[in-house]
PAZAPA-4460 file (N, C-alpha, C; in steps of 0.05 Angstrom, whole numbers, plus 32768, in hexadecimal, padded with zeros to 4 digits):
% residues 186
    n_x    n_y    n_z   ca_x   ca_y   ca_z    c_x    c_y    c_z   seq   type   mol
   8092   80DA   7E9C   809B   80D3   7EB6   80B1   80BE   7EB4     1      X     A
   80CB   80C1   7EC4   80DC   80AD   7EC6   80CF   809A   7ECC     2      X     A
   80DF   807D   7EC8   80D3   806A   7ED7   80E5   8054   7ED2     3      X     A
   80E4   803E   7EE3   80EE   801E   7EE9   80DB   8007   7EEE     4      X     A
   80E2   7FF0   7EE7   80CC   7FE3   7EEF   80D8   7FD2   7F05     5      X     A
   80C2   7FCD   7F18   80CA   7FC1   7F2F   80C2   7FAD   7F38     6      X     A
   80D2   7F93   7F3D   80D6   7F77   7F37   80B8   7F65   7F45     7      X     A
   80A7   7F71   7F58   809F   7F62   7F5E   8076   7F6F   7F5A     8      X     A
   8073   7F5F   7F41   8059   7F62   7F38   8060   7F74   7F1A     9      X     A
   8076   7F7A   7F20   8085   7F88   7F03   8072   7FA3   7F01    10      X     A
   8075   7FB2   7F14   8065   7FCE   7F15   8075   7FDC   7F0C    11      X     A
   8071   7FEE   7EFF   807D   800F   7EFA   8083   8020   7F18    12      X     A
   809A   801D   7F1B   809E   8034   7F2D   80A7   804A   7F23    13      X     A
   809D   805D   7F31   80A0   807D   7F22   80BA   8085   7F2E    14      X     A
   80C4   809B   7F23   80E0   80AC   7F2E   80D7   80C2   7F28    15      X     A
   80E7   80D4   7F46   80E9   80F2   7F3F   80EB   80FC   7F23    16      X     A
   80D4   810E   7F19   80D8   8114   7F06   80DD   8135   7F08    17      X     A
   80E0   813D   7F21   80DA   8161   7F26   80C6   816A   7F25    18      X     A
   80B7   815F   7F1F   80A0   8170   7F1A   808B   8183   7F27    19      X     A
   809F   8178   7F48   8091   8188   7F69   80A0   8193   7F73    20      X     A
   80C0   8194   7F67   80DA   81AB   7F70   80CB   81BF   7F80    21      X     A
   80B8   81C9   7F72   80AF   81E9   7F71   809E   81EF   7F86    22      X     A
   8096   81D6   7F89   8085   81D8   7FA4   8089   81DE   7FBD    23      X     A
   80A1   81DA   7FD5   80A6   81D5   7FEE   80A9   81FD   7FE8    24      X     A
   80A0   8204   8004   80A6   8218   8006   808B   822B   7FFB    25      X     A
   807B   8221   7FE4   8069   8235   7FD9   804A   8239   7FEE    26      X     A
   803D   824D   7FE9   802D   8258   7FF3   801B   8244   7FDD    27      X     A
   8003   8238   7FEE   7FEC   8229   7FDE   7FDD   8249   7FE2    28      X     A
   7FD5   824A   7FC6   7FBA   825C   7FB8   7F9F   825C   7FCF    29      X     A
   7F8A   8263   7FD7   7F7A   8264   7FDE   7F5F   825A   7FC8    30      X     A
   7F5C   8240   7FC9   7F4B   8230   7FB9   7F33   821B   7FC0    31      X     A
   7F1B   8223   7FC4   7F14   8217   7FCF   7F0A   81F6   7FC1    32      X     A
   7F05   81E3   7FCE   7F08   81C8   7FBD   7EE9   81B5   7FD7    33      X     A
   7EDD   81AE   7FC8   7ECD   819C   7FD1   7ED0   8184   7FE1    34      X     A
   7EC8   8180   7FFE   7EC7   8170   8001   7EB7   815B   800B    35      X     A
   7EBE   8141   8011   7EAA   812C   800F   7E9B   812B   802E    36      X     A
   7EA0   813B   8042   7E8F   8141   8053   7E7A   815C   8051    37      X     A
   7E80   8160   8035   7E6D   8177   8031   7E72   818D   8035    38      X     A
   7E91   8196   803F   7E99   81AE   8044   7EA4   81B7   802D    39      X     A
   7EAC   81D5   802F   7EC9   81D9   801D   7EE7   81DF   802A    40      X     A
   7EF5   81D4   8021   7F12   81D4   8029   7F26   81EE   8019    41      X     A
   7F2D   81FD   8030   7F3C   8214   801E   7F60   8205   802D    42      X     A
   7F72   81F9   801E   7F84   81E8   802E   7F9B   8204   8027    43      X     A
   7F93   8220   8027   7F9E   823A   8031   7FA4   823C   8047    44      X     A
   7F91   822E   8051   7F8C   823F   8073   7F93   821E   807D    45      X     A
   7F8F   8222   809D   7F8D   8211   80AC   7FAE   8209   80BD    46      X     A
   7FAB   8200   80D1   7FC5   81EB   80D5   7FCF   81DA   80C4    47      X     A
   7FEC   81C6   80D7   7FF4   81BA   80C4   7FDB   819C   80B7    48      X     A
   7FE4   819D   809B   7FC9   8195   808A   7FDF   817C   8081    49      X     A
   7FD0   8163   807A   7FE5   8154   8066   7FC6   814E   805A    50      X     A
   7FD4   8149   803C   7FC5   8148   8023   7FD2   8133   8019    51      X     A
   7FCD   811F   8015   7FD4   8106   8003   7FCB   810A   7FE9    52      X     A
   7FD0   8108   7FD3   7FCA   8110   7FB3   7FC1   80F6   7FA9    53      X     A
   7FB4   80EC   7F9A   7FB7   80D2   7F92   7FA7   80CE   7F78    54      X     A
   7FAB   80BE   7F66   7F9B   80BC   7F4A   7F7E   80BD   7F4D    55      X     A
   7F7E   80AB   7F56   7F63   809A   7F53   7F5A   807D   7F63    56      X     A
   7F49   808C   7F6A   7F3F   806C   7F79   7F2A   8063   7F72    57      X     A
   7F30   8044   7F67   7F1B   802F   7F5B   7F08   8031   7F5E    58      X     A
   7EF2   802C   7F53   7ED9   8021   7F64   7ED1   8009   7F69    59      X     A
   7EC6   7FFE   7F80   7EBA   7FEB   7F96   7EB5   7FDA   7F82    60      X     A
   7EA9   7FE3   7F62   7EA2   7FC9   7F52   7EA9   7FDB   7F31    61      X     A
   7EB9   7FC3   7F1F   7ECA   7FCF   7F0A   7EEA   7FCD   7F0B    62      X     A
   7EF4   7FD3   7F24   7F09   7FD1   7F1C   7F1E   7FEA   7F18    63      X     A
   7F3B   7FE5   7F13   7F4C   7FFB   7F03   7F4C   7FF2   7EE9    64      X     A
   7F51   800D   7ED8   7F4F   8019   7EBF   7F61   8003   7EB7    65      X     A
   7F62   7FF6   7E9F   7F75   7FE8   7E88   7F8A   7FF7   7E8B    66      X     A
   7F9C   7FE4   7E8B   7FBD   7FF4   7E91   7FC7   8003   7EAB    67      X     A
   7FB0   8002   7EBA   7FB4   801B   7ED6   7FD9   8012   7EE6    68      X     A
   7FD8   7FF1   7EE5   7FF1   7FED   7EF6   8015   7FF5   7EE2    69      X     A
   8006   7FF6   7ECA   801D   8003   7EBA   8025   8022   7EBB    70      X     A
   8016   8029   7ECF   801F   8049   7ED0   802F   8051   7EE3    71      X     A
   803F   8056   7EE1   8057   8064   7EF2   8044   8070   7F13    72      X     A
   8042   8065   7F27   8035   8073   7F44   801F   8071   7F3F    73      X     A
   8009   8065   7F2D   7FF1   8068   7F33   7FE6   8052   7F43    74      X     A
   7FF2   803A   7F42   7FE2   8021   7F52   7FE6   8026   7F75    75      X     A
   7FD0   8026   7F83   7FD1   802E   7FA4   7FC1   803E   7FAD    76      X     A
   7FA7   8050   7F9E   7F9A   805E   7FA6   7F8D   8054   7FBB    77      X     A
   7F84   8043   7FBE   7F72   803F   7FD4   7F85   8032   7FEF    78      X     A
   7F97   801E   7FF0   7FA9   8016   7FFD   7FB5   8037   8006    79      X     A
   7FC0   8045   7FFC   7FC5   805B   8006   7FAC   806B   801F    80      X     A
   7F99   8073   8019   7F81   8078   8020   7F82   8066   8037    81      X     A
   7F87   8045   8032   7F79   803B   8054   7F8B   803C   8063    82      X     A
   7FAA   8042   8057   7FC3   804C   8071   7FBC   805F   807E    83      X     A
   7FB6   8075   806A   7FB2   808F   8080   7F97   808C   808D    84      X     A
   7F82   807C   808D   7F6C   807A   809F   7F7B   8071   80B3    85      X     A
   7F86   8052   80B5   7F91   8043   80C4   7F9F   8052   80D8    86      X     A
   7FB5   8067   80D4   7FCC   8074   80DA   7FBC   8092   80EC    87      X     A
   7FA0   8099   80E0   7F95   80A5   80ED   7F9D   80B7   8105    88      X     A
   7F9E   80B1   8117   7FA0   80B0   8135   7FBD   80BB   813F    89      X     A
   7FCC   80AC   8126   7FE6   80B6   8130   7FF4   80C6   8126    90      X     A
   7FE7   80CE   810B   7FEE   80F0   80F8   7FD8   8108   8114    91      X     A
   7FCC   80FE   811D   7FC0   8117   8131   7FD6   8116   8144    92      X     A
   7FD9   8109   814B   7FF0   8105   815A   800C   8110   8159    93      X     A
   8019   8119   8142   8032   8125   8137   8024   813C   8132    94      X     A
   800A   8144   8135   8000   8160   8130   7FF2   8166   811C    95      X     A
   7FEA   8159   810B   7FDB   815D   80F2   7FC0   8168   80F7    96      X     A
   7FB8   8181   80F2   7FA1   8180   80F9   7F86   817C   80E7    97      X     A
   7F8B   8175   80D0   7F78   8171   80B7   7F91   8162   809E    98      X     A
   7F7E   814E   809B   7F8D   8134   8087   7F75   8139   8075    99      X     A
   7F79   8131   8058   7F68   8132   8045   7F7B   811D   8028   100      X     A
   7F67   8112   801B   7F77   8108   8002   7F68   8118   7FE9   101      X     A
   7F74   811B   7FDD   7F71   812E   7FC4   7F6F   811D   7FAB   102      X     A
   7F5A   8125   7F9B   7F5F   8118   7F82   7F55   8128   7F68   103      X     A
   7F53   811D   7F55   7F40   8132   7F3D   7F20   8126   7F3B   104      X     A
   7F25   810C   7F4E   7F07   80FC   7F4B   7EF1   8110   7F57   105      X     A
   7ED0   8113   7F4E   7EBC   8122   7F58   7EBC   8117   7F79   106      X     A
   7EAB   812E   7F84   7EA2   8128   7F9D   7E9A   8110   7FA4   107      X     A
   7E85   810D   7F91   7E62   80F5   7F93   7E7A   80DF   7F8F   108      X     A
   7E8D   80D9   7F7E   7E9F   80C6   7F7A   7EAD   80BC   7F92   109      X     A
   7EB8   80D0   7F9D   7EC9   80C6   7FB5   7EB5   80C4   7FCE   110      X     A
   7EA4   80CE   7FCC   7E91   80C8   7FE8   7E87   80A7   7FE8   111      X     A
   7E8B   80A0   7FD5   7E86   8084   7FD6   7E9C   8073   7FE0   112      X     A
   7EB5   807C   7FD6   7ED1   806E   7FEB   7ECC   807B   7FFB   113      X     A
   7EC8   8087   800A   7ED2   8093   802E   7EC1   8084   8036   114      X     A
   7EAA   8081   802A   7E95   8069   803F   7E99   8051   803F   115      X     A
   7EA8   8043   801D   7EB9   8023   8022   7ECF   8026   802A   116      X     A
   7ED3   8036   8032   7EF5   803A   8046   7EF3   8038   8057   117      X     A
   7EDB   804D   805E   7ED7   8055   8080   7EF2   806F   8085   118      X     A
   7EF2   807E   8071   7F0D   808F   807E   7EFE   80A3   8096   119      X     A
   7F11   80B1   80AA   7F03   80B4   80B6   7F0D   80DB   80AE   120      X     A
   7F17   80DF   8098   7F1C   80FB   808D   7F11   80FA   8072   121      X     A
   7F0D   8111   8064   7F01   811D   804D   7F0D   8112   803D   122      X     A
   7F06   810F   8026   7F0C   8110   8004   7F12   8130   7FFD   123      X     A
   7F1F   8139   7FEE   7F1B   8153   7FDE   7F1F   8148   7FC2   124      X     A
   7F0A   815A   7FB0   7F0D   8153   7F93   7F14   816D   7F89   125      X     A
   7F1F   8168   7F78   7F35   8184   7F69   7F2A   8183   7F4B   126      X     A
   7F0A   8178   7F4B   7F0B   816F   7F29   7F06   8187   7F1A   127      X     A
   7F0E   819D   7F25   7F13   81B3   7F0A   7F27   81BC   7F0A   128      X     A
   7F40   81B0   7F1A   7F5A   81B0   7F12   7F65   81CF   7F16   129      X     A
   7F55   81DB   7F2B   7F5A   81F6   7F33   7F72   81F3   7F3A   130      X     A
   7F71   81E1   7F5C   7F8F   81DA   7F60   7FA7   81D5   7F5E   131      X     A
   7FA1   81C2   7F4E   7FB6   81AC   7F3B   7FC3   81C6   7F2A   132      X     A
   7FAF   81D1   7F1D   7FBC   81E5   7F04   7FC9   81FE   7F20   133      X     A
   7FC4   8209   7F2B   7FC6   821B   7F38   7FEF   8211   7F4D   134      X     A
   7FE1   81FC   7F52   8007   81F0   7F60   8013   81E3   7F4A   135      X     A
   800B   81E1   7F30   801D   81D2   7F1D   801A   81B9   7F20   136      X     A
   8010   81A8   7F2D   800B   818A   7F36   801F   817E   7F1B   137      X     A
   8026   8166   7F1D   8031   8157   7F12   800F   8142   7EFE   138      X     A
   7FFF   8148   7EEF   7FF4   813E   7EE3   7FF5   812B   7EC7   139      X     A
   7FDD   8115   7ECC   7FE3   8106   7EB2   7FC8   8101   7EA8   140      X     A
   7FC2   80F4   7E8C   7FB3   80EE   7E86   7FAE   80CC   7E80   141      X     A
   7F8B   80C5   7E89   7F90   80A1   7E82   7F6D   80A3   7E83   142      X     A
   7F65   808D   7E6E   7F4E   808D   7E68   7F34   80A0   7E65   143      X     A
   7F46   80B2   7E60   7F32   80D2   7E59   7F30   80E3   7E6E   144      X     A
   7F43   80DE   7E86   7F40   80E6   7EA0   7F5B   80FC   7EAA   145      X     A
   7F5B   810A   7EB1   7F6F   811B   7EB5   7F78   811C   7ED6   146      X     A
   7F87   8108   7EDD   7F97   8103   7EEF   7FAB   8111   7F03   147      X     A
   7FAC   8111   7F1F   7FCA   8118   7F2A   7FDE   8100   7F30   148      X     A
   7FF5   8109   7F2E   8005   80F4   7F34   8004   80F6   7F59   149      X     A
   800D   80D9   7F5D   8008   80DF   7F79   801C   80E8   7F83   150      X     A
   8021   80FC   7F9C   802D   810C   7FAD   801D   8111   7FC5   151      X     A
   802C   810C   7FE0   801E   811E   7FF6   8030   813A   7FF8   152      X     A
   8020   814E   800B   8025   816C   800E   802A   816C   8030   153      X     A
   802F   8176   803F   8031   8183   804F   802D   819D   8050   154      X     A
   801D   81A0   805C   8019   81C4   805C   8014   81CC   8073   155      X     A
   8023   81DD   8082   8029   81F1   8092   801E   820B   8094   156      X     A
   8003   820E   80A3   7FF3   822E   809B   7FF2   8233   807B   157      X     A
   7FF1   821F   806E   7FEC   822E   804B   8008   822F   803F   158      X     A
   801A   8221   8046   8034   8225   8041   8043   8202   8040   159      X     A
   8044   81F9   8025   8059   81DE   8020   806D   81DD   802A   160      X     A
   806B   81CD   803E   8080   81CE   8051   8094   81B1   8044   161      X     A
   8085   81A0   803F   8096   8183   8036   8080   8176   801D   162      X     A
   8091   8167   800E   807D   8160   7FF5   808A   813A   7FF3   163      X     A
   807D   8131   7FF4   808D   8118   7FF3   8084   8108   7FCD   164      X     A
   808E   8109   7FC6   8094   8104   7FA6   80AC   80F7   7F9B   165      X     A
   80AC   80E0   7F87   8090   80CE   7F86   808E   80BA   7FA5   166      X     A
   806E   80BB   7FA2   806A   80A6   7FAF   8067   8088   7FAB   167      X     A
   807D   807A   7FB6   8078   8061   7FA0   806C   8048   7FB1   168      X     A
   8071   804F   7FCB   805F   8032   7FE3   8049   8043   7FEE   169      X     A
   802E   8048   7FE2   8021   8053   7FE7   800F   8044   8003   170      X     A
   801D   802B   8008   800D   8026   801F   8025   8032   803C   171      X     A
   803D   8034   8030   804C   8042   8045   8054   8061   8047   172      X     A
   803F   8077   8036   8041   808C   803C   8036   809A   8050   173      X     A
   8021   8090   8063   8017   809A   807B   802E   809A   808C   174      X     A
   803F   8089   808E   8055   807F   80A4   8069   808E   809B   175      X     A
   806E   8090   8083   8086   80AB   8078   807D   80C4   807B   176      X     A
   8064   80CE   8081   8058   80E0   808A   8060   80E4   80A1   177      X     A
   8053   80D2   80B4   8055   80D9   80CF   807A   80D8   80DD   178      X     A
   8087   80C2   80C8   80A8   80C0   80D7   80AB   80E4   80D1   179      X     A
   80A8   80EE   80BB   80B1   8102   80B5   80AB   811F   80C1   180      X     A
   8097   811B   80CF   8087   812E   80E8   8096   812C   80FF   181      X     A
   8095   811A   8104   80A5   8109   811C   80BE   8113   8121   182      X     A
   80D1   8113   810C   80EE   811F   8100   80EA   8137   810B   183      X     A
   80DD   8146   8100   80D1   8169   80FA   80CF   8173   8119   184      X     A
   80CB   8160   812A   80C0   8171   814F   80DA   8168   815B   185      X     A
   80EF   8158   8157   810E   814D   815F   811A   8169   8157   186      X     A
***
């Protein structure tokens, strides 16, 4: 992954690396993926869907992984996560009719953030990488764990309509979400 470091906390910010060119425009596979309300999510079907992608999110006690802020886009999982709770109200609002964050983490894993979050939408876990492998995801590896890089999707009836990549203010991608919806009905 390209990258720069960026002056304040000296984070790795990531750069376009292409690796989601391929995406806007494609038909998502019909896959079904677990989620943390106990349903399954086929993100084939449905209205417009936004999907936030994101590494990984900490847990409540432990911490991030050794080295986690030296990775190009991975520091923000959860800060991301409480934008789009926060912002809620007003992605229904621009039309969204199902929001979800995606990760490779298990179900039982993330059901424990949506309840210290309080989000008021699903988790989906992709941990057999049906997905990821299936759209090409931009993946990495870090502490034995096989990762996505973060990206949100827009999807349109089963159809990538916008991909926003990299994401690098993960507490301001709900609001680049929704300006960008916003844009889209003008």
């Amino acid at each position: 992954m390209a990258e720069r470091e960026f002056a304040p906390g000296h984070i790795v910010m990531p750069e376009d690396d292409g690796m989601v060119a391929h995406l806007s425009g494609l038909q998502i596979p019909s896959i079904s993926l677990n989620a943390t309300d106990g349903s399954t999510v086929d993100l084939a079907e449905g209205g417009l869907t936004v999907v936030y992608v994101y590494p990984r999110i900490s847990p409540a006690i432990g911490g991030t992984l050794e080295g986690w802020d030296a990775i190009p886009g991975a520091r923000g999982c959860t800060s991301q996560s409480c934008t789009f709770r926060d912002h809620f109200i007003e992605l229904k609002g621009v039309g969204v009719k199902r929001l979800f964050g995606l990760s490779t983490q298990s179900t039982d894993y993330q059901k424990e953030a949506v309840e210290r979050l309080h989000l008021p939408f699903p988790l989906l876990s992709d941990d057999s990488l049906a997905l990821s492998r299936a759209l090409e995801l931009p993946l990495f590896e870090v502490g034995g764990m096989t990762l996505i890089k973060r990206l949100t999707l827009i999807i349109e009836n089963g159809r990538v309509e916008h991909v926003f990549y990299p994401v690098f203010t993960p507490e301001r991608n709900a609001l680049d979400v929704i300006a960008w919806l916003s844009s889209r009905k003008t």
